[in-house]
RODREN-975015 format. One record per residue (C-alpha): residue in three letters; x, z, y. Coordinates in steps of 0.02 Angstrom, whole numbers. Layout:
N
(rec 'Ala', (X, Z, Y))
...
This chain:
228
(rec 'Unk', (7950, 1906, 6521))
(rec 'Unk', (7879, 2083, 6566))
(rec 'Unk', (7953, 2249, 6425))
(rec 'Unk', (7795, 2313, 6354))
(rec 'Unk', (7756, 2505, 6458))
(rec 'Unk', (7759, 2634, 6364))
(rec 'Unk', (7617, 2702, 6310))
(rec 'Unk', (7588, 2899, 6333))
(rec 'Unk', (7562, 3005, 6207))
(rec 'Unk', (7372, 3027, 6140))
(rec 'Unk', (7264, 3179, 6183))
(rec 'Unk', (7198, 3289, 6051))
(rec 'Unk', (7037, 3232, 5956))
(rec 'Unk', (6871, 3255, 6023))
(rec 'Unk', (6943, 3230, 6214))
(rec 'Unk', (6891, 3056, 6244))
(rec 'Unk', (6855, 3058, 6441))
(rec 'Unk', (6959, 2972, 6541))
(rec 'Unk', (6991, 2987, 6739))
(rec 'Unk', (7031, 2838, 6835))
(rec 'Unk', (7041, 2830, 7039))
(rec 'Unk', (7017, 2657, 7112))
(rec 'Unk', (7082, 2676, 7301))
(rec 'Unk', (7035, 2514, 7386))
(rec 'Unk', (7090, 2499, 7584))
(rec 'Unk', (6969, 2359, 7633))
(rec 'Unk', (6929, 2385, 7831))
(rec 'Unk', (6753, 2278, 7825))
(rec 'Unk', (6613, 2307, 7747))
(rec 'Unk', (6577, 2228, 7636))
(rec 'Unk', (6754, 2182, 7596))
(rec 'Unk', (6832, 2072, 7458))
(rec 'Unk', (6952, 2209, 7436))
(rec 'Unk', (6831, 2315, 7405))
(rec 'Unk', (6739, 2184, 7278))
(rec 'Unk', (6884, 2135, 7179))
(rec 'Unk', (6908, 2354, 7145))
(rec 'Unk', (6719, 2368, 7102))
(rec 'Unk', (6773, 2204, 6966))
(rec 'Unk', (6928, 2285, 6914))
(rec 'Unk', (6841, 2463, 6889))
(rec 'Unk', (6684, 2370, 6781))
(rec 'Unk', (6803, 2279, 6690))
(rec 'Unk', (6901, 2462, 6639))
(rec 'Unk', (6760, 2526, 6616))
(rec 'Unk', (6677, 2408, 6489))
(rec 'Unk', (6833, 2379, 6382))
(rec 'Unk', (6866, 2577, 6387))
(rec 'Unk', (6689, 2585, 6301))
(rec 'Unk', (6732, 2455, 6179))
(rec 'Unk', (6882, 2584, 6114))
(rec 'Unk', (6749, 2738, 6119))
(rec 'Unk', (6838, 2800, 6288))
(rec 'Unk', (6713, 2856, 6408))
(rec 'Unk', (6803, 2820, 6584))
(rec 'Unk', (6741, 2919, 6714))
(rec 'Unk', (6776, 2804, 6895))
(rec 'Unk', (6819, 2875, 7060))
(rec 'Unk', (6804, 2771, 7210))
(rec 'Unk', (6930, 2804, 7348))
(rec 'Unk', (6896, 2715, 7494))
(rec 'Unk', (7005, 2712, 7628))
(rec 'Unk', (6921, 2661, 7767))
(rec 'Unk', (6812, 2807, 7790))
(rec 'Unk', (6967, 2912, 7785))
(rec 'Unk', (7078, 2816, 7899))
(rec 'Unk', (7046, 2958, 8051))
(rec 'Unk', (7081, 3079, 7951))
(rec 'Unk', (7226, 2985, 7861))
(rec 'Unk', (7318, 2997, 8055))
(rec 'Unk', (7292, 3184, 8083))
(rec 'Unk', (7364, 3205, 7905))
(rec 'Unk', (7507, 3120, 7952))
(rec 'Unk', (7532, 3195, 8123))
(rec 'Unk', (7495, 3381, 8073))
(rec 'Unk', (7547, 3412, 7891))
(rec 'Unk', (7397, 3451, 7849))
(rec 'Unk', (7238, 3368, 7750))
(rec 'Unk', (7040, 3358, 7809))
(rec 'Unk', (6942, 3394, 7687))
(rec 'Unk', (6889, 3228, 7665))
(rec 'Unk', (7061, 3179, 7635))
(rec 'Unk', (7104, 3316, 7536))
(rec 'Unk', (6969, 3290, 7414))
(rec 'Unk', (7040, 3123, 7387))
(rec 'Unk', (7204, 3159, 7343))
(rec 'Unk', (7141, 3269, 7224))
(rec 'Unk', (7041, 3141, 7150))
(rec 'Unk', (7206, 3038, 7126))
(rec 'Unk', (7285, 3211, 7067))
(rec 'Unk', (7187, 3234, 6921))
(rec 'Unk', (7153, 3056, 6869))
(rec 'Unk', (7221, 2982, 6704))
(rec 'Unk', (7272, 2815, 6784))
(rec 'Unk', (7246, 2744, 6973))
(rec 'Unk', (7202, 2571, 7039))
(rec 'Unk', (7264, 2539, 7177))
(rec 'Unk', (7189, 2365, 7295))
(rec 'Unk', (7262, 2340, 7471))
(rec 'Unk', (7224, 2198, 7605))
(rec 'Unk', (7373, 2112, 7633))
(rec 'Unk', (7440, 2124, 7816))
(rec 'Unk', (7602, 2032, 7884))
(rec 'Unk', (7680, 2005, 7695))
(rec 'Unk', (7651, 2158, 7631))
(rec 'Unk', (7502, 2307, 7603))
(rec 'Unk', (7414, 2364, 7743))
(rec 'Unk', (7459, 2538, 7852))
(rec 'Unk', (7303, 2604, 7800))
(rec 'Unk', (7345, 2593, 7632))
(rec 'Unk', (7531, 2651, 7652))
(rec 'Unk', (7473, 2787, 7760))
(rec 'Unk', (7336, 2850, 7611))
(rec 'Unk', (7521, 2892, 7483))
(rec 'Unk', (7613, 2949, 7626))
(rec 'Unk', (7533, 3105, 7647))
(rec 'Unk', (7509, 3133, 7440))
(rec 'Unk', (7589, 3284, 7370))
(rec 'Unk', (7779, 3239, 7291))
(rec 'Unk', (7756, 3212, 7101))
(rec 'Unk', (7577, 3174, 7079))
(rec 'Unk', (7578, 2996, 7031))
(rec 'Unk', (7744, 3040, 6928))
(rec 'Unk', (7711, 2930, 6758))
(rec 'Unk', (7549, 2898, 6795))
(rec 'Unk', (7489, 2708, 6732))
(rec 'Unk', (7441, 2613, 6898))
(rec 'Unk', (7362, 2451, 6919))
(rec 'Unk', (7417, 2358, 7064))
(rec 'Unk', (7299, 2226, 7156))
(rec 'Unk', (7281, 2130, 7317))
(rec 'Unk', (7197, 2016, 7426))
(rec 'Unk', (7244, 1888, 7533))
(rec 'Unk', (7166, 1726, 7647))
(rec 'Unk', (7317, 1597, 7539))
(rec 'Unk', (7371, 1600, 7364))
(rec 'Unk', (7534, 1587, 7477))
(rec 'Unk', (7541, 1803, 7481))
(rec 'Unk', (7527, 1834, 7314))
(rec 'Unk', (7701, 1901, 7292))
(rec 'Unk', (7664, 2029, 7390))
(rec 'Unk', (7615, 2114, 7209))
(rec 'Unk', (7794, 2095, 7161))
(rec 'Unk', (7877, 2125, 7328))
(rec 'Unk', (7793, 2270, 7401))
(rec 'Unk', (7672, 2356, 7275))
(rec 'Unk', (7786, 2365, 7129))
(rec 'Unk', (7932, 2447, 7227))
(rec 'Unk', (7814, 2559, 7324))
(rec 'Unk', (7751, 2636, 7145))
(rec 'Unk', (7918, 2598, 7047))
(rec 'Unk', (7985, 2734, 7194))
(rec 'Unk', (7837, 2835, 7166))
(rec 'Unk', (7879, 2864, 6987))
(rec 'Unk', (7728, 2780, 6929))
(rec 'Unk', (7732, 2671, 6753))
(rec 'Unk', (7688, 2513, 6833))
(rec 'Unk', (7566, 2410, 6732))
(rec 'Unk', (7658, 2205, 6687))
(rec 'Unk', (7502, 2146, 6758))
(rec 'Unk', (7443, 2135, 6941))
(rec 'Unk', (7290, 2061, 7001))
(rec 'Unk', (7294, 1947, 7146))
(rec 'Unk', (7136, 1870, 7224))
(rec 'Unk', (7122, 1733, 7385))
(rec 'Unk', (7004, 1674, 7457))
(rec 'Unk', (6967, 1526, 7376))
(rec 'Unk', (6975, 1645, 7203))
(rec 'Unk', (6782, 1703, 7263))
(rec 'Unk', (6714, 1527, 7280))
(rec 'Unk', (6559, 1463, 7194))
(rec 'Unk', (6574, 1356, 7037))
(rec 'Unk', (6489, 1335, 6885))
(rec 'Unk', (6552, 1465, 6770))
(rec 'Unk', (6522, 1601, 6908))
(rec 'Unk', (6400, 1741, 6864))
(rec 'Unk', (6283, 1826, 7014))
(rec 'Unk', (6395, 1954, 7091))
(rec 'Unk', (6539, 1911, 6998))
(rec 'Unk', (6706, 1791, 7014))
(rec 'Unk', (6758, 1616, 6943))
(rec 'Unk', (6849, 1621, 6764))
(rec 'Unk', (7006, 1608, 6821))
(rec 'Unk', (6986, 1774, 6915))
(rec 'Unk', (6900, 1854, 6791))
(rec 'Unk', (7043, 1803, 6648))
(rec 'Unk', (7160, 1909, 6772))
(rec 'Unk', (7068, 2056, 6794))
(rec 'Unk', (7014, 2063, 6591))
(rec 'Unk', (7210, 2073, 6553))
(rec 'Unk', (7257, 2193, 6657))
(rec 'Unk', (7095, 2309, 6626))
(rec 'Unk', (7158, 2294, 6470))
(rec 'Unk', (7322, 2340, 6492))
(rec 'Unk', (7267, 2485, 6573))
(rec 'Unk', (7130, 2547, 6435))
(rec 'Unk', (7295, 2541, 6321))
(rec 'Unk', (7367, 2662, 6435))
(rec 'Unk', (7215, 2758, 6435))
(rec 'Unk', (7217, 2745, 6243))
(rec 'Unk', (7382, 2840, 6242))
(rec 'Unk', (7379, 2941, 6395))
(rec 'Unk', (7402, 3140, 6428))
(rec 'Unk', (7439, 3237, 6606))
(rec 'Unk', (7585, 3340, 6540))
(rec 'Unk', (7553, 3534, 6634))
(rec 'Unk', (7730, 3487, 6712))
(rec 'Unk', (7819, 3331, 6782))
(rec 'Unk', (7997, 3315, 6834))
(rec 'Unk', (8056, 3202, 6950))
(rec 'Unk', (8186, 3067, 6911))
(rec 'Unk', (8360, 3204, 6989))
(rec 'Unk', (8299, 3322, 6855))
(rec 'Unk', (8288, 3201, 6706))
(rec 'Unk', (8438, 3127, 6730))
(rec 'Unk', (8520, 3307, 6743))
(rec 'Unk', (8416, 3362, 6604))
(rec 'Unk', (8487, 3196, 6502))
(rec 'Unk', (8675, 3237, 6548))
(rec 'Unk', (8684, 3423, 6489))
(rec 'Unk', (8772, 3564, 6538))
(rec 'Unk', (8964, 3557, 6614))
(rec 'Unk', (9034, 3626, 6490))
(rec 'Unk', (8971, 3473, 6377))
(rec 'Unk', (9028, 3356, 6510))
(rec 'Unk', (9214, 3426, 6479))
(rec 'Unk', (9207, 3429, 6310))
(rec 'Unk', (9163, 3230, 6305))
């Protein structure tokens, strides 16, 4: 059984927006990658309304970045494509993150794309992990790759992934136009929601510290140490 996360503390009244990047590394197009962010980020967004939160959506999409995800990480330095995107994830309230799955685990592409992010920015930050996949057989990749990559990251981690195959997109008779079959849809409603209680709760503090300096901060001074 998944602890409940945390929630941040609220902003002040009146501030009600709320900034969520969806980076999605799909590498067709159309993809279901791709598909199953647009249905996670509709699904934010309509249950963000529902609490009076007006979440504002940017897409990040990876493909269109991936040339100028390689010079980043060959030079040290950011297009301004790329750049723009990493601000995007910067200043966002929460991030949801969807990745292909490639040979067990998330694809380079989307590796690559927090590689080159700045150290700290996605430090507490409420992330949504999701994936696709041909089999039901990779969905642990949710649990075995994403979760560690963000868990290192400093990220709060939300208890509920998404994970969608192939057969997850087939036709049936509860299946609205555009949209996927209940069971899908149950998944992405709960963790949407999940994440619109984060978004409920959430503040960017003006500074984070990394994990070394709260567990410093937590210890004290040496002369405390000594006197223990």
């Amino acid at each position: 059984m998944s602890a409940p996360v945390p929630l941040r503390p609220p902003l002040p009244a009146g501030h009600d927006v709320r900034r969520v990047a969806v980076v999605s590394a799909g590498l067709s197009d159309p993809s279901s990658t791709k598909l199953l962010a647009d249905l996670v980020a509709g699904a934010v967004q309509r249950l963000g309304g529902e609490r009076d939160l007006d979440v504002e959506v940017t897409h990040v999409e990876l493909r269109a970045l991936a040339h100028g995800l390689t010079d980043a990480l060959l030079t040290g330095f950011a297009s301004g494509e790329v750049a723009a995107a990493q601000a995007a994830v910067a200043s966002a309230d929460a991030v949801v993150a969807v990745t292909p799955v490639f040979s067990a685990s998330f694809s380079g592409l989307f590796k690559t794309f927090f590689d080159v992010l700045e150290p700290g920015t996605l430090d507490g930050v409420p992330v949504l992990v999701a994936a696709t996949a041909g089999t039901a057989r990779h969905s642990l990749v949710l649990d075995h790759a994403l979760r560690p990559l963000f868990a290192y990251l400093h990220a709060v981690v939300l208890p509920t992934g998404v994970f969608a195959a192939s057969e997850d997109w087939a036709a049936g008779e509860d299946t609205l136009p555009g949209d996927g079959p209940q069971a899908l849809r149950s998944r992405v409603e709960r963790a949407a929601g999940e994440l619109v209680d984060q978004l409920a709760g959430v503040r960017r503090g003006p500074e984070r510290l990394d994990q070394f300096d709260r567990d410093v901060a937590a210890m004290g001074s040496f002369e405390d140490l000594l006197d223990r």
